[in-house]
N, CA, C and O atoms as a GROMACS GRO file, in nm:
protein
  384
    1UNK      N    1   4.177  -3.247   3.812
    1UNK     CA    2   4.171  -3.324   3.934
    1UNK      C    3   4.246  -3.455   3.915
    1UNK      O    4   4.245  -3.513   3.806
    2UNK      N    5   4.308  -3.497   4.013
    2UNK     CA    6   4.430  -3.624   3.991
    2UNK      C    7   4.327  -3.731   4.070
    2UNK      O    8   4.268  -3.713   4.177
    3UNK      N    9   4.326  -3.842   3.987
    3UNK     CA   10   4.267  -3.982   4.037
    3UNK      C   11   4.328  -4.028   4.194
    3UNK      O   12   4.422  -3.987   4.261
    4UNK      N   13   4.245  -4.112   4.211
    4UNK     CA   14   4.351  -4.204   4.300
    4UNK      C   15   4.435  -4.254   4.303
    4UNK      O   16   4.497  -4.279   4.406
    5UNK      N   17   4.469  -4.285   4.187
    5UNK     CA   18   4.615  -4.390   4.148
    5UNK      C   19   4.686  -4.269   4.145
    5UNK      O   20   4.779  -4.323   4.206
    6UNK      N   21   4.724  -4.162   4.131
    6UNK     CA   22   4.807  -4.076   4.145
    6UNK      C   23   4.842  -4.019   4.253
    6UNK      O   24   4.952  -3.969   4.277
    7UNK      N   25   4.736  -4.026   4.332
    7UNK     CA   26   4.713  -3.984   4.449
    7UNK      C   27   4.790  -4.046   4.536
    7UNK      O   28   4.853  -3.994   4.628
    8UNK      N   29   4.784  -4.164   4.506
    8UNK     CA   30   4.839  -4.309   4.641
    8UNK      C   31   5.031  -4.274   4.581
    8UNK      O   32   5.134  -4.256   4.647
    9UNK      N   33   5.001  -4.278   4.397
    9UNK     CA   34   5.176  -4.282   4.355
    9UNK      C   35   5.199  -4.158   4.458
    9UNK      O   36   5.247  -4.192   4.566
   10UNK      N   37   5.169  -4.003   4.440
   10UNK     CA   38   5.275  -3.927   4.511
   10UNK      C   39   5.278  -3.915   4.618
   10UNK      O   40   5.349  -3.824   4.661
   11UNK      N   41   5.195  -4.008   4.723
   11UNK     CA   42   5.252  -4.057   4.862
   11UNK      C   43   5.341  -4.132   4.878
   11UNK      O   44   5.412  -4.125   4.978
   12UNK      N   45   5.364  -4.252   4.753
   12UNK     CA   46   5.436  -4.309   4.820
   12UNK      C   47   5.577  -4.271   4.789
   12UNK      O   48   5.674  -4.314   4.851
   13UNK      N   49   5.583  -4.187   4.689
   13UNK     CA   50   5.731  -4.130   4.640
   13UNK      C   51   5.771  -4.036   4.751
   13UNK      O   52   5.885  -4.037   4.797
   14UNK      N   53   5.653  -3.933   4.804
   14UNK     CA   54   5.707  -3.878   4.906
   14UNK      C   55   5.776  -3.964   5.015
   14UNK      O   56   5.886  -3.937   5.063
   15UNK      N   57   5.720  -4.039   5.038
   15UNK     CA   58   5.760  -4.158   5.173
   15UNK      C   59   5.877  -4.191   5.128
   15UNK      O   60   5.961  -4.222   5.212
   16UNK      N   61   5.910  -4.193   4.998
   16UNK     CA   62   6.083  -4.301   4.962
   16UNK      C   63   6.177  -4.180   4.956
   16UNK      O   64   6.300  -4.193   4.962
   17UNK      N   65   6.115  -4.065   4.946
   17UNK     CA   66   6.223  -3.917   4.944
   17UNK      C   67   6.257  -3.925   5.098
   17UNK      O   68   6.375  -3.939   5.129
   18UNK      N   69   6.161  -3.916   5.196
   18UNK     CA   70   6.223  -3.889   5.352
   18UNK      C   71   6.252  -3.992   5.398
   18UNK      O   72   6.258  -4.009   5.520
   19UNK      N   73   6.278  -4.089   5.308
   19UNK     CA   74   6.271  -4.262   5.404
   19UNK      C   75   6.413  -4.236   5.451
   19UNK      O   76   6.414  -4.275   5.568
   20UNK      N   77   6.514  -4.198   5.425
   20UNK     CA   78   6.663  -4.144   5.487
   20UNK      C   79   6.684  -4.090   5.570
   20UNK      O   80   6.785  -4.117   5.635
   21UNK      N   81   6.587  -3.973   5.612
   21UNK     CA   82   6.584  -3.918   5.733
   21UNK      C   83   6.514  -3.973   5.806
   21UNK      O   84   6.507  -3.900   5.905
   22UNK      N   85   6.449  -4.066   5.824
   22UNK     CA   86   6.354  -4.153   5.919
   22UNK      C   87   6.362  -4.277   5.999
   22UNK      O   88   6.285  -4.335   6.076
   23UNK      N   89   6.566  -4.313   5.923
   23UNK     CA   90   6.618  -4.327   6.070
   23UNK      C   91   6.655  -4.506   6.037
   23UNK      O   92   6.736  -4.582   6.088
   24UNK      N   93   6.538  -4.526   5.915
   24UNK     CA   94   6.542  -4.702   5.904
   24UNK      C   95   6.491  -4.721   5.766
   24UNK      O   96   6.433  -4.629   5.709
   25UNK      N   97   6.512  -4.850   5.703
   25UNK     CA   98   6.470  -4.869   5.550
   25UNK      C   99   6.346  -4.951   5.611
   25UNK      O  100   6.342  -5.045   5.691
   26UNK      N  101   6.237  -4.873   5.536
   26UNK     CA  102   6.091  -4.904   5.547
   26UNK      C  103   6.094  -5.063   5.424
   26UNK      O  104   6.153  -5.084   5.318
   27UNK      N  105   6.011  -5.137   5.500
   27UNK     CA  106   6.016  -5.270   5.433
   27UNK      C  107   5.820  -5.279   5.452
   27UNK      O  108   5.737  -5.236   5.532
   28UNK      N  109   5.817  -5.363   5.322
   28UNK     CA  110   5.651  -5.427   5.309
   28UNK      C  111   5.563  -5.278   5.290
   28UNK      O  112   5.454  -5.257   5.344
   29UNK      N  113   5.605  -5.220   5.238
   29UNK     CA  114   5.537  -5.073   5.211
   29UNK      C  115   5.391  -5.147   5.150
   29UNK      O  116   5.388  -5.240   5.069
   30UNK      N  117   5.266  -5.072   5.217
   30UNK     CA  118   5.155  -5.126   5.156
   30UNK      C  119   5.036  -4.994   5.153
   30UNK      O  120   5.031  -4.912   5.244
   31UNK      N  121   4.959  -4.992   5.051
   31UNK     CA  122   4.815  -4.895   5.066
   31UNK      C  123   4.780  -4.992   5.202
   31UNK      O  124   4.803  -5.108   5.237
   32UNK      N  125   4.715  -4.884   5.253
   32UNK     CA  126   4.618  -4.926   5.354
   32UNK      C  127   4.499  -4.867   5.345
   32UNK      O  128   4.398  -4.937   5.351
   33UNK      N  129   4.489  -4.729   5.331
   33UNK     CA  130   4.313  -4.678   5.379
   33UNK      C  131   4.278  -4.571   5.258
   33UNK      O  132   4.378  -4.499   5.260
   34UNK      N  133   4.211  -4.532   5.177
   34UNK     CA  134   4.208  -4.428   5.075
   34UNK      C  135   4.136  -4.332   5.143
   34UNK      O  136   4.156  -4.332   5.264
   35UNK      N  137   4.059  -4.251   5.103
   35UNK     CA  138   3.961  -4.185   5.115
   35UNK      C  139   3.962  -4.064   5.043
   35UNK      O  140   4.071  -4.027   4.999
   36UNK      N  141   3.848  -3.985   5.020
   36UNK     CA  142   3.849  -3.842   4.993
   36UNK      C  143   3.800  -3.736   5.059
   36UNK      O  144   3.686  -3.699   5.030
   37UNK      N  145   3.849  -3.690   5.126
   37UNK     CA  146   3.828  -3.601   5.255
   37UNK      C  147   3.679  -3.527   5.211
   37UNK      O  148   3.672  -3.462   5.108
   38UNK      N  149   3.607  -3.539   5.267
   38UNK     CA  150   3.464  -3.466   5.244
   38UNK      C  151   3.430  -3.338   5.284
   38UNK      O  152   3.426  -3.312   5.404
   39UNK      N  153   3.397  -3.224   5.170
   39UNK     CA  154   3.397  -3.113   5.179
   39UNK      C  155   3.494  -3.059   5.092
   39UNK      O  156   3.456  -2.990   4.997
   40UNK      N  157   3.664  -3.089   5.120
   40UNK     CA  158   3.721  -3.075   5.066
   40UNK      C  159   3.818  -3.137   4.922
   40UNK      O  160   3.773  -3.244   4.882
   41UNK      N  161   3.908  -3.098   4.863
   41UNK     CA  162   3.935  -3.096   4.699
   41UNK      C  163   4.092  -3.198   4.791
   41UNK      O  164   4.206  -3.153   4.779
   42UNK      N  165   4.075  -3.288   4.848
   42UNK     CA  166   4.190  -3.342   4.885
   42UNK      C  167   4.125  -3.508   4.914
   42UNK      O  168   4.011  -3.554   4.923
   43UNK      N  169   4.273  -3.572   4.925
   43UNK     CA  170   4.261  -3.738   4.891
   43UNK      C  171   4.338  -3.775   5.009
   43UNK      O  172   4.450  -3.724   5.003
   44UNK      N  173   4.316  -3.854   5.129
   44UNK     CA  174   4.374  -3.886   5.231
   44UNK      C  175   4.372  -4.009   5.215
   44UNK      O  176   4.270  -4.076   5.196
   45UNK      N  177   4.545  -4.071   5.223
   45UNK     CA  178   4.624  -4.156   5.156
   45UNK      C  179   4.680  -4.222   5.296
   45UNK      O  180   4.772  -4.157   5.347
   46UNK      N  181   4.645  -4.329   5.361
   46UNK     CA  182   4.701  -4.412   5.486
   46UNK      C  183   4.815  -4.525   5.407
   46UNK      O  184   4.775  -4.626   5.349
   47UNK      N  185   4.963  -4.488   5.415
   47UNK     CA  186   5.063  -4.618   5.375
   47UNK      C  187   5.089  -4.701   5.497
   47UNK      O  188   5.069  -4.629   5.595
   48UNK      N  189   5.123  -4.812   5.531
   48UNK     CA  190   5.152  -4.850   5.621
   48UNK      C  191   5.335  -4.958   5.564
   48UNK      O  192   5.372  -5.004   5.456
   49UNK      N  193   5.391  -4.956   5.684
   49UNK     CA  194   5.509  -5.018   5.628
   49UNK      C  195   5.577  -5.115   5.772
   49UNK      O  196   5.501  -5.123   5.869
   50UNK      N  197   5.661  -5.159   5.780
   50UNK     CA  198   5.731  -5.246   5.842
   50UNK      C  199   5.861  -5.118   5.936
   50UNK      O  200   5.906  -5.036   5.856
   51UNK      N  201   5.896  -5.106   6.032
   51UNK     CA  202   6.014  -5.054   6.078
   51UNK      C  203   6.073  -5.125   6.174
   51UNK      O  204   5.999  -5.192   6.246
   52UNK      N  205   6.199  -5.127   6.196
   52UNK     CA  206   6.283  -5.184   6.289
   52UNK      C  207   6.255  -5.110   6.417
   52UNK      O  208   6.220  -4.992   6.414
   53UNK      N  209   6.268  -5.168   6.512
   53UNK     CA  210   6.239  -5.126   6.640
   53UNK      C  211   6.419  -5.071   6.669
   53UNK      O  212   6.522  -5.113   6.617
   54UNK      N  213   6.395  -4.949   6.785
   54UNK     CA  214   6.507  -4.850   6.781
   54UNK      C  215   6.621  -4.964   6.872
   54UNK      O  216   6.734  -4.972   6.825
   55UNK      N  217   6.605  -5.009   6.940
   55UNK     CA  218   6.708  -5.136   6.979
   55UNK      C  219   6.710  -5.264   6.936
   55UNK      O  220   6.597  -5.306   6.913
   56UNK      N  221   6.814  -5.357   6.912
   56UNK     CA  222   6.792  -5.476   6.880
   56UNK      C  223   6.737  -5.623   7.023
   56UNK      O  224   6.774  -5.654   7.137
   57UNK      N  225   6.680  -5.650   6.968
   57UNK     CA  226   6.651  -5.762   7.115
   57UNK      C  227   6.789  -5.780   7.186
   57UNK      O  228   6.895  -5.799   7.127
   58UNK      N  229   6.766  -5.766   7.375
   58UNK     CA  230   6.876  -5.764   7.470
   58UNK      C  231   6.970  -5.867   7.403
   58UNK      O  232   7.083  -5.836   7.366
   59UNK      N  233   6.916  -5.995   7.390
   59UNK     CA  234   6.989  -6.110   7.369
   59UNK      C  235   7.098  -6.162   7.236
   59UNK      O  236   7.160  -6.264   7.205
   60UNK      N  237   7.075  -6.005   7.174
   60UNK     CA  238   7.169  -6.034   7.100
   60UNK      C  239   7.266  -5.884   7.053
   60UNK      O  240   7.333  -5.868   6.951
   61UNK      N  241   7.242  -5.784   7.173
   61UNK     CA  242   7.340  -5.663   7.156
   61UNK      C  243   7.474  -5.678   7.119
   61UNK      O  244   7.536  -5.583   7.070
   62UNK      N  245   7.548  -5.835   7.146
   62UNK     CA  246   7.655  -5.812   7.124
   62UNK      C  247   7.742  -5.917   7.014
   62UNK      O  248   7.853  -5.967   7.029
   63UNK      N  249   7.663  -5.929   6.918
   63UNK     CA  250   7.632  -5.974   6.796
   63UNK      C  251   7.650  -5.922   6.664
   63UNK      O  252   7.587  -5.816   6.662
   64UNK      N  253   7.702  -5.941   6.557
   64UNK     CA  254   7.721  -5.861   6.451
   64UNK      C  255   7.585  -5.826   6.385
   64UNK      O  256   7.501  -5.900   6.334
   65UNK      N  257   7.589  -5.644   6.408
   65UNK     CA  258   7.466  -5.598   6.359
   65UNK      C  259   7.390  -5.687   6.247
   65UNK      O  260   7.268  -5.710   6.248
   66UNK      N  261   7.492  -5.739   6.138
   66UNK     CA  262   7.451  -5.824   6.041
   66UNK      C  263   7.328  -5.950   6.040
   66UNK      O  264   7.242  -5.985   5.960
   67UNK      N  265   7.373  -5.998   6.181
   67UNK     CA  266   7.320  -6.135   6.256
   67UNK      C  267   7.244  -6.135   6.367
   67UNK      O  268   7.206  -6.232   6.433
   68UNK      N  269   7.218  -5.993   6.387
   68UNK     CA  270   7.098  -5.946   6.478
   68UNK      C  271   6.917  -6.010   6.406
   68UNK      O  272   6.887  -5.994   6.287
   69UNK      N  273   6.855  -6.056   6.473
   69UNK     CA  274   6.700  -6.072   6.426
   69UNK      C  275   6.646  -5.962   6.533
   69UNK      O  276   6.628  -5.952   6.655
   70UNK      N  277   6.630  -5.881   6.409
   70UNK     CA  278   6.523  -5.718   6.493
   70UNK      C  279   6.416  -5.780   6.467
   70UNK      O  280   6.383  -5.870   6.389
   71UNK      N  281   6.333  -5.675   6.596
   71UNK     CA  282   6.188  -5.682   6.590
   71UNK      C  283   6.115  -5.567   6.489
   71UNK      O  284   6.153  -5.451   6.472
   72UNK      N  285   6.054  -5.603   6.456
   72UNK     CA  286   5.968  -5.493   6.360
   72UNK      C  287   5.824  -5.487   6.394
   72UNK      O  288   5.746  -5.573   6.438
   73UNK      N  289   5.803  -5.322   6.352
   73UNK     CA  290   5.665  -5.273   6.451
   73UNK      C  291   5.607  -5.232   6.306
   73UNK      O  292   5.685  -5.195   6.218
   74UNK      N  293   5.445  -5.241   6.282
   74UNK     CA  294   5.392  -5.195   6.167
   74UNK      C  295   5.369  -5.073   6.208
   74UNK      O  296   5.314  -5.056   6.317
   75UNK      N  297   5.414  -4.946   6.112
   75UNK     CA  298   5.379  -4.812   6.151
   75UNK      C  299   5.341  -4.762   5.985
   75UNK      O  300   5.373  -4.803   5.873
   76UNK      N  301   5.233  -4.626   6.052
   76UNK     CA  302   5.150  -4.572   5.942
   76UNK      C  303   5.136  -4.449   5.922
   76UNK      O  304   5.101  -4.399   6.029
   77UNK      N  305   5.148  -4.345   5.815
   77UNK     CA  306   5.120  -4.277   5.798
   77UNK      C  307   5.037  -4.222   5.707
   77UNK      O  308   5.005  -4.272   5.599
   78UNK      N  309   5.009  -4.133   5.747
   78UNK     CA  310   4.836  -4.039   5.680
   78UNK      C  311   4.882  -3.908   5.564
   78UNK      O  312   4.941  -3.808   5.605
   79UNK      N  313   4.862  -3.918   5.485
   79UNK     CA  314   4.895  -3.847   5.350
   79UNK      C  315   4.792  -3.738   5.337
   79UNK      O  316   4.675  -3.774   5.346
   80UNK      N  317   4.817  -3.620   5.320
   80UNK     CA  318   4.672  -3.483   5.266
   80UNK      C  319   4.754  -3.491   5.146
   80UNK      O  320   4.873  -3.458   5.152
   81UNK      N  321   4.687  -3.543   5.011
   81UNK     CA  322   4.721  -3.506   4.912
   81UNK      C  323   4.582  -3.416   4.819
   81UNK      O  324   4.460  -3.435   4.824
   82UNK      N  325   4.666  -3.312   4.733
   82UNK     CA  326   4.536  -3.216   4.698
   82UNK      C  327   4.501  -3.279   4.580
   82UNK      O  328   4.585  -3.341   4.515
   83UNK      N  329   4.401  -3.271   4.551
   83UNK     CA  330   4.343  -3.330   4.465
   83UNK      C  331   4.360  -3.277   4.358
   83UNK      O  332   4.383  -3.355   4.266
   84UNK      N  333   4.355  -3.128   4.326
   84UNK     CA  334   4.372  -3.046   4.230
   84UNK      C  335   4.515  -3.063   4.180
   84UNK      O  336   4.517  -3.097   4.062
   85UNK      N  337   4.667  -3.045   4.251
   85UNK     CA  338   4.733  -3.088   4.210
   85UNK      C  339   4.833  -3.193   4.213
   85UNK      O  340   4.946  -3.195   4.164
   86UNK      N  341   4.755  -3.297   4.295
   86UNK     CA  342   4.875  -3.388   4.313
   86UNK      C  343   4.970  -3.400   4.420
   86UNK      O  344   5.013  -3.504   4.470
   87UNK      N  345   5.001  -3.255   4.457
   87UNK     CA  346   5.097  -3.283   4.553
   87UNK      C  347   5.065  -3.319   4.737
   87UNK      O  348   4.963  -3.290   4.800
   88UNK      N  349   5.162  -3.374   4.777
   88UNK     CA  350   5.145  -3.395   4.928
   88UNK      C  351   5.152  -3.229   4.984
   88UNK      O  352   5.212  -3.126   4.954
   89UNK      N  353   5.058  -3.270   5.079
   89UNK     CA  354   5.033  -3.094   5.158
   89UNK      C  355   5.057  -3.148   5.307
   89UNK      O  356   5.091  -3.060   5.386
   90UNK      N  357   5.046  -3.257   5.351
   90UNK     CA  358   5.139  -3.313   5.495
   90UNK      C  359   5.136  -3.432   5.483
   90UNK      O  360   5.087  -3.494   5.388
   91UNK      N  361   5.212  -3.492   5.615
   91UNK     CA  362   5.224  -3.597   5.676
   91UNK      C  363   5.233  -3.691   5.802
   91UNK      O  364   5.331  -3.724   5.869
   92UNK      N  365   5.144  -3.712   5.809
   92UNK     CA  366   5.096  -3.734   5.978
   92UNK      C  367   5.133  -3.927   6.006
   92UNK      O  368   5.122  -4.027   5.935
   93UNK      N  369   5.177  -3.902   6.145
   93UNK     CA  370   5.183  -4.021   6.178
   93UNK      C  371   5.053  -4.073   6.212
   93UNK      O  372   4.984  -4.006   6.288
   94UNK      N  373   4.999  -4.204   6.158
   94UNK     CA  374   4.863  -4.216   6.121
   94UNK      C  375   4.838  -4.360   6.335
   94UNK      O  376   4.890  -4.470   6.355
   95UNK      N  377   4.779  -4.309   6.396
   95UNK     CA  378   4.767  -4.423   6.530
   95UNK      C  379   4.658  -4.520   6.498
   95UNK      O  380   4.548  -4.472   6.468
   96UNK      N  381   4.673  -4.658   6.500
   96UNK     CA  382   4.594  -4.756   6.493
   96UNK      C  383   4.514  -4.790   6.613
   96UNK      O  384   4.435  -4.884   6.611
   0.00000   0.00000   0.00000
């Protein structure tokens, strides 16, 4: 059976494997919620992180992306990691 600290590590490695397809570089990556799913041999892992919002504020569309100040939204996701081996078994967008 894999601890927690292992538990939380292969969430968050999963999260830095799809962070490319997800559109934006996740900033302030943090644990947020642990738990151990009751009943079952699994560890539910809440990360929460920083993302850029999909437009930049009106007032500065025409601005070098560089020199844009985006807004950023805290978003979270919910980890099923198995307990037995470690690995992530999904990944859910976690709603506050």
């Amino acid at each position: 059976m894999v601890d927690v600290t292992t538990a939380v590590k292969s969430a968050s490695k999963y999260l830095k494997q799809v962070e490319q397809v997800m559109g934006s570089e996740l900033e302030n990556l943090r644990l947020e919620e642990v738990e151990k799913e009751e009943g079952t041999d699994h560890w539910l892992i809440t990360l929460g992180y920083d993302a850029r919002s999909a437009l930049p504020p009106a007032s500065s569309l025409f601005n070098d992306p560089e020199d844009v100040n985006w807004k950023y939204e805290r978003a979270y996701k919910l980890f099923r990691i198995n307990a037995e081996t470690g690995e992530v078994e999904s990944m859910k967008i976690r709603k506050v």
